[in-house]
C-alpha positions in Angstrom: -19.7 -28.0 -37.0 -17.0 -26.0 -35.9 -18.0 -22.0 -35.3 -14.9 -20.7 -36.2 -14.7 -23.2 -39.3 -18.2 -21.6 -40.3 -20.0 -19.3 -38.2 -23.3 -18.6 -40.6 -23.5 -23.0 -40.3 -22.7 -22.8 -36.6 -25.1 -20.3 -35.6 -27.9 -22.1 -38.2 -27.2 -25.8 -36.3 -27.2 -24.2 -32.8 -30.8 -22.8 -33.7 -32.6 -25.3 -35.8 -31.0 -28.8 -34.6 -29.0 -28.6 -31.4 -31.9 -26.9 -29.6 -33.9 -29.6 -30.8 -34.4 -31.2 -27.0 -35.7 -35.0 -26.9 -38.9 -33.9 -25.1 -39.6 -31.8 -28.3 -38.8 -34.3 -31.0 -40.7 -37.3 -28.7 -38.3 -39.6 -29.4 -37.2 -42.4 -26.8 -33.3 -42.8 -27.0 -33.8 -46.0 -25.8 -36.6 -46.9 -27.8 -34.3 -45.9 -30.7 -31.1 -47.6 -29.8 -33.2 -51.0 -30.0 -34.3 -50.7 -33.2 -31.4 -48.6 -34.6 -29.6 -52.3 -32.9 -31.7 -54.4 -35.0 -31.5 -53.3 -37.8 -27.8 -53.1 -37.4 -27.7 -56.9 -36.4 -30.3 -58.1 -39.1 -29.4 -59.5 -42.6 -31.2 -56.1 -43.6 -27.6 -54.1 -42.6 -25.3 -55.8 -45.7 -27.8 -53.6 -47.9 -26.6 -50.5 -46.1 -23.6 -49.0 -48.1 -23.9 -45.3 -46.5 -25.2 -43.2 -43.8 -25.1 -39.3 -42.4 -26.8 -37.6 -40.6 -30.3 -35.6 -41.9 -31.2 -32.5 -40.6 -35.0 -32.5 -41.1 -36.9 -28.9 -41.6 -37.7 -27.5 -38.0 -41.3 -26.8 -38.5 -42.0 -30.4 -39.6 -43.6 -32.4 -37.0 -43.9 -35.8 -38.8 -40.4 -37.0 -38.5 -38.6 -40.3 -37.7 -35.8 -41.0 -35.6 -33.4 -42.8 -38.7 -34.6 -43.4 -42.4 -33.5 -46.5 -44.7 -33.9 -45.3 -48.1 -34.4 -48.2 -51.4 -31.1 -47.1 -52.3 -29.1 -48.6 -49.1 -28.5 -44.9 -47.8 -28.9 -44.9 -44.0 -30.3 -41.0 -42.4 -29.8 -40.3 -38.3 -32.0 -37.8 -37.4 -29.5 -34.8 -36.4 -31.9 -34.1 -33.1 -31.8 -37.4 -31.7 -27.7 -38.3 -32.1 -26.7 -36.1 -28.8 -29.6 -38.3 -26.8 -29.0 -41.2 -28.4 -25.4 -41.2 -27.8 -25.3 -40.5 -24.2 -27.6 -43.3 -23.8 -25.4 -45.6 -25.7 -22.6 -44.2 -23.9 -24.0 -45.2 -20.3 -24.8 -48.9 -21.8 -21.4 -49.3 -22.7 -20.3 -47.8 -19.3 -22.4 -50.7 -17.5 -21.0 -53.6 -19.6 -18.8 -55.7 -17.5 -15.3 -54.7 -17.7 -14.1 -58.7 -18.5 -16.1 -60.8 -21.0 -18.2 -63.4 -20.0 -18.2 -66.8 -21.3 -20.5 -67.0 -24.6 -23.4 -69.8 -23.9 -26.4 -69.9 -26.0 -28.2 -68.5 -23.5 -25.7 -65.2 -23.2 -26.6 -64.7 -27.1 -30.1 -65.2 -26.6 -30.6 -62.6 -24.0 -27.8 -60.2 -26.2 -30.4 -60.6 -29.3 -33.5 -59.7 -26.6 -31.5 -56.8 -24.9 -29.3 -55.3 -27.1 -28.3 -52.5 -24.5 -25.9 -55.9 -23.2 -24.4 -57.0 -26.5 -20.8 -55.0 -26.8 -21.0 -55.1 -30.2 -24.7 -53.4 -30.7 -23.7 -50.8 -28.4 -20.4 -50.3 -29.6 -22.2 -50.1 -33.6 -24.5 -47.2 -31.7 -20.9 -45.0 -30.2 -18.9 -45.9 -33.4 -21.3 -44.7 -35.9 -21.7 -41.2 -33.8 -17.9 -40.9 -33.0 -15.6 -43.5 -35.1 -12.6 -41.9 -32.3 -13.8 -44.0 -29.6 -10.8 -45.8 -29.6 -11.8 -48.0 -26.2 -15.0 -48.9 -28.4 -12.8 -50.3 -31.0 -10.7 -52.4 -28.2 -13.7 -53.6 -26.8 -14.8 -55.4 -30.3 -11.8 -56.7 -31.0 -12.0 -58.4 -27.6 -15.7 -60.0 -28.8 -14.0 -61.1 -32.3 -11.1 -62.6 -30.2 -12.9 -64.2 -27.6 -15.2 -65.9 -30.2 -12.5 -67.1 -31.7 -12.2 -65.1 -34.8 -14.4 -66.9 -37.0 -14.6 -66.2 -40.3 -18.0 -65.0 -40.9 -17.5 -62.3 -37.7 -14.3 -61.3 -39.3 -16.4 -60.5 -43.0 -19.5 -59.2 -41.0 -17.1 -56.8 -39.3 -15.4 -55.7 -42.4 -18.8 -55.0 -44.0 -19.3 -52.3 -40.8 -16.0 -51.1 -40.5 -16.6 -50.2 -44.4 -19.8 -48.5 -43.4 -18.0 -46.2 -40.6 -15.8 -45.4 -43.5 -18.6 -43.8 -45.5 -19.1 -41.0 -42.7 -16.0 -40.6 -41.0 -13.4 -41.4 -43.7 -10.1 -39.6 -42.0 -10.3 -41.1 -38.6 -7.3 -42.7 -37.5 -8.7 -45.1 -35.2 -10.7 -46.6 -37.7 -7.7 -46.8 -40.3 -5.4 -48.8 -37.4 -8.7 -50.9 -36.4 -8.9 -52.1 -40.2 -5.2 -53.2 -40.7 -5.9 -55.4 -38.1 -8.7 -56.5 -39.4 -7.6 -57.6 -42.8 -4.3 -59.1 -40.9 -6.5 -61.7 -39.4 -8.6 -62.0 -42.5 -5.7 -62.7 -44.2 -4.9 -65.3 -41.7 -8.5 -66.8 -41.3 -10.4 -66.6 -43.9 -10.5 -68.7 -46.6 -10.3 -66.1 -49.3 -7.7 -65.2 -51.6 -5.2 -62.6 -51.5 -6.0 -61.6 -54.9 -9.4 -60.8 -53.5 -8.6 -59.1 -50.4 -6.8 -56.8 -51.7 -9.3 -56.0 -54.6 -11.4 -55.0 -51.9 -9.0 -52.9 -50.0 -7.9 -51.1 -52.8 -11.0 -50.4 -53.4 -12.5 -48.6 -50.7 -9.1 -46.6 -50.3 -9.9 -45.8 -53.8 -13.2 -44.4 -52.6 -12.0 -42.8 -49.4 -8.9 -40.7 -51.2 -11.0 -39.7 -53.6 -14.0 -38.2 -51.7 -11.6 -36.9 -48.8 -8.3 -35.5 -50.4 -4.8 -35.9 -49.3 -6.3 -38.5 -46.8 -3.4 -39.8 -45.1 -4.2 -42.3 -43.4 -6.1 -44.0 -46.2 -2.8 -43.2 -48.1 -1.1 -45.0 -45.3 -3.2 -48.1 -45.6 -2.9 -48.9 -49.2 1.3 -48.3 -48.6 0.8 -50.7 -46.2 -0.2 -53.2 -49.2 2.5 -52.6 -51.5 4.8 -55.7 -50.2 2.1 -57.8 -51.1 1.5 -56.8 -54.8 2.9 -59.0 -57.4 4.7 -57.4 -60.5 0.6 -57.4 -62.5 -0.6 -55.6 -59.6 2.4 -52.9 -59.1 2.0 -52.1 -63.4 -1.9 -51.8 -62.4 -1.2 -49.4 -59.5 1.1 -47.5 -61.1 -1.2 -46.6 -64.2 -4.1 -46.0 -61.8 -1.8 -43.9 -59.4 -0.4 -41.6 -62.4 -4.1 -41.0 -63.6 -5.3 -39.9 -59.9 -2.3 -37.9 -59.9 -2.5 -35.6 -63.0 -6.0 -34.6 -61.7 -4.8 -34.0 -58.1 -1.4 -32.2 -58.3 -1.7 -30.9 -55.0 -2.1 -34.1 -53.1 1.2 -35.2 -52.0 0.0 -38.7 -50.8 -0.7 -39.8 -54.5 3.0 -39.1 -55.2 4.7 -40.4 -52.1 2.2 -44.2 -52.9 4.0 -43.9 -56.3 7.3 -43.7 -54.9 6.6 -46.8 -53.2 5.4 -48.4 -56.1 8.2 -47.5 -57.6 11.0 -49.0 -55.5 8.3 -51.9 -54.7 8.7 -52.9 -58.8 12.6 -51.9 -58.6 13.5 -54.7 -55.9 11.3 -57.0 -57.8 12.8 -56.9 -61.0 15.8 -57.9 -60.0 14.4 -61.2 -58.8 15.0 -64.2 -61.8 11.1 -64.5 -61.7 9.3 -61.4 -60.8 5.9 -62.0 -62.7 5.1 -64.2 -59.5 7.4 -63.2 -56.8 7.0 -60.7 -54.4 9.6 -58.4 -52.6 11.4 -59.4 -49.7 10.5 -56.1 -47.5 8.0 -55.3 -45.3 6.1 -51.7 -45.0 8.9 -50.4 -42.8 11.6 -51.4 -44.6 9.9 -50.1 -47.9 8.9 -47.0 -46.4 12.9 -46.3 -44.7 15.0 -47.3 -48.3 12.1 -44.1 -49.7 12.8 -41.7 -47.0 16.4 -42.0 -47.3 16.6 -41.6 -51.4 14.4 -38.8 -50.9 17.3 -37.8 -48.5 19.7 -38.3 -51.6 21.2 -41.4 -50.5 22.5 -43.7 -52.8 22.2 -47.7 -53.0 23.3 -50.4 -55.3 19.5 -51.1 -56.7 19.0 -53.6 -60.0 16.5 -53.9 -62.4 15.3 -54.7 -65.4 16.3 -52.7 -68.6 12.6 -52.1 -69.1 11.7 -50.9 -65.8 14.8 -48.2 -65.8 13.2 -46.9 -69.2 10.0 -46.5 -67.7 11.3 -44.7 -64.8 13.3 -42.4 -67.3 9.6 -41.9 -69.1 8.2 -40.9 -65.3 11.3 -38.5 -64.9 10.7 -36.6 -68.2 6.8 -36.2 -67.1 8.1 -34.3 -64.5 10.2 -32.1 -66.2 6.8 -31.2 -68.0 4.5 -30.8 -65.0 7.4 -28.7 -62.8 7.3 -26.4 -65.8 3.8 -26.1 -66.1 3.5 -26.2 -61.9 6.6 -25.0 -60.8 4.1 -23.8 -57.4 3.8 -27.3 -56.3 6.3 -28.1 -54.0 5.0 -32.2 -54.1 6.2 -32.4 -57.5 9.8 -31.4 -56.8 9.8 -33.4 -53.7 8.9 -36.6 -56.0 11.1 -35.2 -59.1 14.2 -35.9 -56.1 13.0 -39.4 -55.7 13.0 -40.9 -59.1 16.3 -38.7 -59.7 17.8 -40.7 -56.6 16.4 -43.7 -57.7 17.6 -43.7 -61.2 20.8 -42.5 -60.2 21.0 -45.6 -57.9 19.9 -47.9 -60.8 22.7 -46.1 -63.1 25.4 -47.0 -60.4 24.4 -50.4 -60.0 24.9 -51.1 -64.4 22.3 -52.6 -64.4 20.1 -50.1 -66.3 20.7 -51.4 -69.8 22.6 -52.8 -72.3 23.6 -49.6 -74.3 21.4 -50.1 -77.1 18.8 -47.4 -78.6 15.6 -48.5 -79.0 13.3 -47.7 -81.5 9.9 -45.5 -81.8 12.5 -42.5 -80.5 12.7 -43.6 -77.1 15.2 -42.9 -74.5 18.6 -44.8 -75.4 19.4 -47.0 -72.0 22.6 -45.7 -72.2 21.7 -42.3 -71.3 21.1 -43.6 -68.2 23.8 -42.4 -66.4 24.8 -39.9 -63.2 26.3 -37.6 -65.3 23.2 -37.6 -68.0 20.9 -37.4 -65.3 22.0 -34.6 -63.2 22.2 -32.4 -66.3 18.9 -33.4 -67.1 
């Protein structure tokens, strides 16, 4: 809690939990760390979908160190975190620097002293402070050196996704889990279909409880070269719903720019229902800064796909109108302009015909039209 963030909750913490000494709770960090390790390490922790941290009434005296409620909702007693992370601290300070050769016998003493398995006492520091970004290096030199099997690689998503639930706008932990689902994608024996179903997922969860999150933002970019055209359609009616209830999140609007040169380069393929584009995230991410910019490129697509960006153009005519204060709309408005304008140079919007149900005639889509819109 910072005090000049909130004083009144600053000044409340500094009395009631942070003078709460270790002596006066009678809790053993040690004693905790082992069985806060356990239960970490036991079959018991795939049940855990959340934790925090509980600040317990001062003038109880019954308390326990952590709680693990029916509901999979995991409670670190405020008081014993400082204790409790110092000691985990100096175990992960006495760990030798190189990794030793893994024997049965090194994981046999690692399950009876958990104070000298680097990835108990890592779980410990990362749940506390997720920014520990040497604590992150460390584990990914355990997964490594085990030889990146897949059941460590899926047991380490399930805690990285657990991390996520307390500390969801940490960059560390953002960079740590592309790497992650790189070598999952490598690995594991799972399909892409359903990686991503969980990706998208949990950046679903994480944007939505943290807004403008960028870095979750940042991640599901980062999976836009590997959607298919199904998944791009999917996105883009899930991104314009999130949008229209969060106006003033900017990262909503920049993932549906992406989405929407993503589905431009891969309608012009001769089979984009089970292609995907030829562009990685960098790439994707440079041709959007640079149509933001105003450039213009010699982009194809499909007659359909120009007449739904012309539909996405005309909703922001209606929302500048209504909120001409947001300057993320008019930022975005400038994309699909440059975008369409690039489509309209290419001739490959249309064939000139109106279509029916009074929708926008393909012809219209042209420089000219489209600058005096």
């Amino acid at each position: 809690v910072s005090k000049s963030h909130n004083p009144v909750l600053y000044a409340w913490c500094s009395t009631n939990c942070l003078s709460m000494s270790e002596d006066k709770l009678g809790f053993d960090a040690a004693t905790v760390f082992a069985q806060l390790c356990e239960l970490l390490l036991s079959p018991a922790s795939t049940t855990i979908i959340a934790y925090g941290f509980l600040v317990p009434d001062p003038s109880l005296t019954d308390v326990a160190p952590f709680d693990l409620s029916s509901d999979g909702l995991l409670g670190l007693n405020f008081g014993i975190v400082p204790s409790l992370y110092k000691y985990a601290l100096s175990c992960f300070y006495a760990l030798p620097e190189r990794d030793t050769p893994i024997t049965v016998a090194s994981r046999q003493a690692s399950a009876t002293s958990p104070s000298n398995d680097p990835m108990a006492v890592t779980s410990i520091l990362l749940l506390i402070n997720a920014t520990n970004y040497t604590a992150w290096n460390r584990r990914r030199r355990v997964l490594r050196q085990r030889g990146y099997i897949a059941q460590d690689l899926l047991a380490e998503r399930v805690f990285v996704d657990l991390v996520l639930t307390k500390h969801l706008k940490k960059a560390e932990i953002w960079l740590y889990r592309k790497w992650l689902f790189d070598l999952l994608r490598d690995r594991v024996d799972i399909s892409l279909s359903t990686l991503l179903d969980h990706e998208l997922a949990v950046c679903s969860q994480t944007s939505t409880e943290y807004l403008r999150n960028y870095y979750s933002w940042s991640h599901r970019i980062s999976l836009v070269p590997l959607f298919d055209n199904h998944r791009l359609q999917n996105e883009l009616t899930w991104s314009l719903k999130f949008s229209r209830s969060h106006l003033a999140d900017r990262c909503c609007l920049h993932y549906r720019e992406q989405l929407w040169l993503a589905a431009t380069l891969l309608s012009a393929r001769s089979d984009p229902s089970s292609a995907r584009i030829d562009a990685d995230e960098r790439t994707l991410t440079s041709l959007g800064d640079r149509l933001q910019r105003g450039q213009l490129f010699d982009l194809r697509c499909s007659p359909a796909l120009s007449e739904s960006l012309f539909e996405a153009f005309e909703q922001t005519t209606q929302l500048c109108e209504l909120y001409a204060g947001h300057e993320g709309l008019w930022y975005h408005r400038r994309f699909l302009l440059a975008l369409l304008c690039s489509v309209a140079l290419s001739g490959s919007s249309g064939d000139g015909k109106h279509s029916s149900a009074g929708a926008t005639p393909s012809s219209s889509l042209t420089p000219a039209a489209l600058l005096a819109e």
